[in-house]
C-alpha positions as YAML, in Angstrom:
chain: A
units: angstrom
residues:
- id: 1
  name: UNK
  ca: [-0.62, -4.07, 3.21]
- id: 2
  name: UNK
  ca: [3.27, -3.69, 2.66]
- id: 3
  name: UNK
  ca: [5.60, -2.65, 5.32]
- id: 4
  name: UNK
  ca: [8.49, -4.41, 7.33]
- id: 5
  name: UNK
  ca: [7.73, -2.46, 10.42]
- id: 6
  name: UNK
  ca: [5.45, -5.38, 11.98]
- id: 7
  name: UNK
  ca: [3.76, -2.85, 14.54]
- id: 8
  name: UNK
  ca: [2.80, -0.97, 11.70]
- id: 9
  name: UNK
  ca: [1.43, -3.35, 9.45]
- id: 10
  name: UNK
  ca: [0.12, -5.02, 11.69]
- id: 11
  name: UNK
  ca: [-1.88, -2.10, 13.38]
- id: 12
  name: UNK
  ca: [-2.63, -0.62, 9.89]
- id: 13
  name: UNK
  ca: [-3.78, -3.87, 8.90]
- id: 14
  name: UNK
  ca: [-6.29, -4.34, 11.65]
- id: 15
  name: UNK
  ca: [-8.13, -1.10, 11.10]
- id: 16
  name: UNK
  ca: [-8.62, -2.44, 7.65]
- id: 17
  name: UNK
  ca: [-10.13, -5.27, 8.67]
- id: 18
  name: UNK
  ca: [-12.22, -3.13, 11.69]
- id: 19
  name: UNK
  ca: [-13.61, -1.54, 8.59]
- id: 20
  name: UNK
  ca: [-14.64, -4.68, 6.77]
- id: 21
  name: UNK
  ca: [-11.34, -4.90, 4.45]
- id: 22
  name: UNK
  ca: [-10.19, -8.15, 3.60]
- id: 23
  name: UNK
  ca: [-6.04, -7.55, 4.30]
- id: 24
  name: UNK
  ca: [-3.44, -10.00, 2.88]
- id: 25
  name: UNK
  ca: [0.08, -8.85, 4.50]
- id: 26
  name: UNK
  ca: [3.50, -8.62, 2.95]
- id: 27
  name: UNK
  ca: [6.96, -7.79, 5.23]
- id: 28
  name: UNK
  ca: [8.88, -6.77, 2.11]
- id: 29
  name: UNK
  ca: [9.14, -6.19, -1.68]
- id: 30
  name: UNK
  ca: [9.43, -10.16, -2.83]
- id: 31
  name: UNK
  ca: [6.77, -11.32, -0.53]
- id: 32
  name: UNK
  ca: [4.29, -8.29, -1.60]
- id: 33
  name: UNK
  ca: [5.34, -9.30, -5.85]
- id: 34
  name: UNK
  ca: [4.04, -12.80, -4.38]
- id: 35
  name: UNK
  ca: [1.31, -11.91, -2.93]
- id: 36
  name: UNK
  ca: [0.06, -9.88, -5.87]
- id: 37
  name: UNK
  ca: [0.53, -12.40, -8.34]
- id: 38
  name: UNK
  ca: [-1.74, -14.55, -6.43]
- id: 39
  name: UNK
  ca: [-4.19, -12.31, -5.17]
- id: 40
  name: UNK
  ca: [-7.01, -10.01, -6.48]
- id: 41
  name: UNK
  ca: [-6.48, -7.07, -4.67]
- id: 42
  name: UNK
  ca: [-8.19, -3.80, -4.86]
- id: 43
  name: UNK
  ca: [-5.38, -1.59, -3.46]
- id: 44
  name: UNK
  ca: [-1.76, -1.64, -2.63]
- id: 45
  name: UNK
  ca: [-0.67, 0.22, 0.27]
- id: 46
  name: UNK
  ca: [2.65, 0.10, 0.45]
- id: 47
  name: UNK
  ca: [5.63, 0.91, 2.41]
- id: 48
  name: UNK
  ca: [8.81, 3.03, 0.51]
- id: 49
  name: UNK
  ca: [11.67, 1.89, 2.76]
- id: 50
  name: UNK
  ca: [11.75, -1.93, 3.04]
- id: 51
  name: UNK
  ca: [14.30, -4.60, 2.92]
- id: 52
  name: UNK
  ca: [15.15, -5.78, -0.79]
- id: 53
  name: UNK
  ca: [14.44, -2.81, -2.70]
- id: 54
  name: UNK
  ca: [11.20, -1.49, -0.87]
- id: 55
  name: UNK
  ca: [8.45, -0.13, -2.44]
- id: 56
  name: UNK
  ca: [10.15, 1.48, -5.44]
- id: 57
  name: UNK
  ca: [10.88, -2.30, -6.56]
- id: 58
  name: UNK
  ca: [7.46, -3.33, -6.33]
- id: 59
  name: UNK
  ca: [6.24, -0.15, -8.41]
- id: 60
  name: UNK
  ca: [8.92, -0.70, -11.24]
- id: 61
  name: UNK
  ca: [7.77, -4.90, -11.36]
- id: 62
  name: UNK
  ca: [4.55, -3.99, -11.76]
- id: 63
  name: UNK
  ca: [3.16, -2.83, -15.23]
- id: 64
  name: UNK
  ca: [-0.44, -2.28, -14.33]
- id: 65
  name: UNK
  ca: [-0.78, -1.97, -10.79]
- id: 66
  name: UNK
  ca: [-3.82, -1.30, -8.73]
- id: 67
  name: UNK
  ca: [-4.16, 1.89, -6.70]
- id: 68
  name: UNK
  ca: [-1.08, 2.10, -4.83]
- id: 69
  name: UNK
  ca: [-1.53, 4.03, -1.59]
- id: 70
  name: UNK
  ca: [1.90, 4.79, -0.79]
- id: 71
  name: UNK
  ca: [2.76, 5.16, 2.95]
- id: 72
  name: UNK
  ca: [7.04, 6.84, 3.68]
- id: 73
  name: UNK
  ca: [8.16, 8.83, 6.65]
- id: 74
  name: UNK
  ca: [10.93, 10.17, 4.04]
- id: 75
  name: UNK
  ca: [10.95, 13.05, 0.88]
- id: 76
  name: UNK
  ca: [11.50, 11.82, -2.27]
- id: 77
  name: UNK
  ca: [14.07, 13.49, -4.47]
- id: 78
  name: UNK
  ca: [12.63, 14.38, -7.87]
- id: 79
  name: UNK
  ca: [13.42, 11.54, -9.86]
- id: 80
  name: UNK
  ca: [12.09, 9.44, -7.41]
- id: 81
  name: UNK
  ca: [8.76, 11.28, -7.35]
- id: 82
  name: UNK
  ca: [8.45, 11.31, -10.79]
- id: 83
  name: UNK
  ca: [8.40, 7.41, -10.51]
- id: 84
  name: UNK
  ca: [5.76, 7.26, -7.67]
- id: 85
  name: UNK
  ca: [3.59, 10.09, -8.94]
- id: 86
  name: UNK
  ca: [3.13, 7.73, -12.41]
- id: 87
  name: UNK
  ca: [1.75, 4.93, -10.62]
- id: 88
  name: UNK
  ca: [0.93, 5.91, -7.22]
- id: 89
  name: UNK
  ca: [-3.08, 7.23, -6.20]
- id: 90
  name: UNK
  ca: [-2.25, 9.03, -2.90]
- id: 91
  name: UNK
  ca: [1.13, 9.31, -0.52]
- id: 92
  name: UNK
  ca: [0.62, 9.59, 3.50]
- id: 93
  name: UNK
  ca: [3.77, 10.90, 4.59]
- id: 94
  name: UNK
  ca: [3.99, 8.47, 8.09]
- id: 95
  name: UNK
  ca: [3.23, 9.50, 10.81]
- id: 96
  name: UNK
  ca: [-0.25, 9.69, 9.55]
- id: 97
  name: UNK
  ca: [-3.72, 9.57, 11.39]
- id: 98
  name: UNK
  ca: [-5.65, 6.45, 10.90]
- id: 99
  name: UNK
  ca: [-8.68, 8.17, 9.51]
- id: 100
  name: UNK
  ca: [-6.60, 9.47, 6.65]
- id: 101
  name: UNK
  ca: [-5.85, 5.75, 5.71]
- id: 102
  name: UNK
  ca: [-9.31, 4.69, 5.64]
- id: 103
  name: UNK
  ca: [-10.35, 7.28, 3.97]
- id: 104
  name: UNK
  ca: [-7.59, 6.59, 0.76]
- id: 105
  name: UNK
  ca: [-8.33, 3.14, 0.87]
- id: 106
  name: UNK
  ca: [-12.15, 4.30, 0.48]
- id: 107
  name: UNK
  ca: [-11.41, 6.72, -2.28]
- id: 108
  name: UNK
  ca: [-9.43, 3.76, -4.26]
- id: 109
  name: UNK
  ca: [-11.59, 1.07, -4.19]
- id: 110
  name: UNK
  ca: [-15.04, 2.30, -2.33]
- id: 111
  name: UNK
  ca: [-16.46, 0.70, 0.45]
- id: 112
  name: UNK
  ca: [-15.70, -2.84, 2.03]
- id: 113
  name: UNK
  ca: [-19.54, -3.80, 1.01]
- id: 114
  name: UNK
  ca: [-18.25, -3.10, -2.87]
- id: 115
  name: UNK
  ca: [-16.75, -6.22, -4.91]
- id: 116
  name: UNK
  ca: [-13.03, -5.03, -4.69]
- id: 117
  name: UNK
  ca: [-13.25, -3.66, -1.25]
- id: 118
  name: UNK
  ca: [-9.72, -5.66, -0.47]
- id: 119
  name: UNK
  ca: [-6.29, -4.18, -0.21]
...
């Protein structure tokens, strides 16, 4: 879970984990690279607005990244969607309802019971 907005990650994060997600946290682009080259992780969801480069860094350093569920309050312009749509499973345009976040986190990596039910 990727996003600099503490409330939000925070919140967001917790009704992961109230579903039975196991949630590692990131507050910007560097720390989320970190985190991913030390963690397993089943899904990405990621902020698009963040403090050193955001979440378009962290899509264009990885090569092979897992489902990225990409959470932005703002429209892309079309080069910029052409980046996200190549490596990106779903976008929630923020604000979003909480159900629609477990349910993308469900349709990229299944259930918390399953093996790589972490984001």
């Amino acid at each position: 879970m990727v996003d600099d907005n503490e409330a939000i990650r925070s919140s967001a994060a917790e009704l992961l984990r109230s579903a039975g997600y196991t949630v590692a946290e990131a507050s910007d682009a560097q720390s989320a690279l970190e985190v991913l080259r030390s963690t397993n992780v089943g899904a990405l969801v990621l902020d698009l607005r963040m403090p050193g480069g955001g979440g378009m860094a962290v899509l264009e350093a990885l090569e092979d990244p897992p489902p990225v569920i990409l959470m932005s309050a703002f429209v892309l312009d079309e080069e910029q969607q052409a980046t996200v749509d190549a490596k990106i499973f779903v976008q929630l345009m923020k604000p979003f309802h909480p159900r629609r976040l477990l349910d993308a986190v469900a349709s990229a990596i299944g259930s918390p019971a399953e093996p790589e039910g972490s984001v």
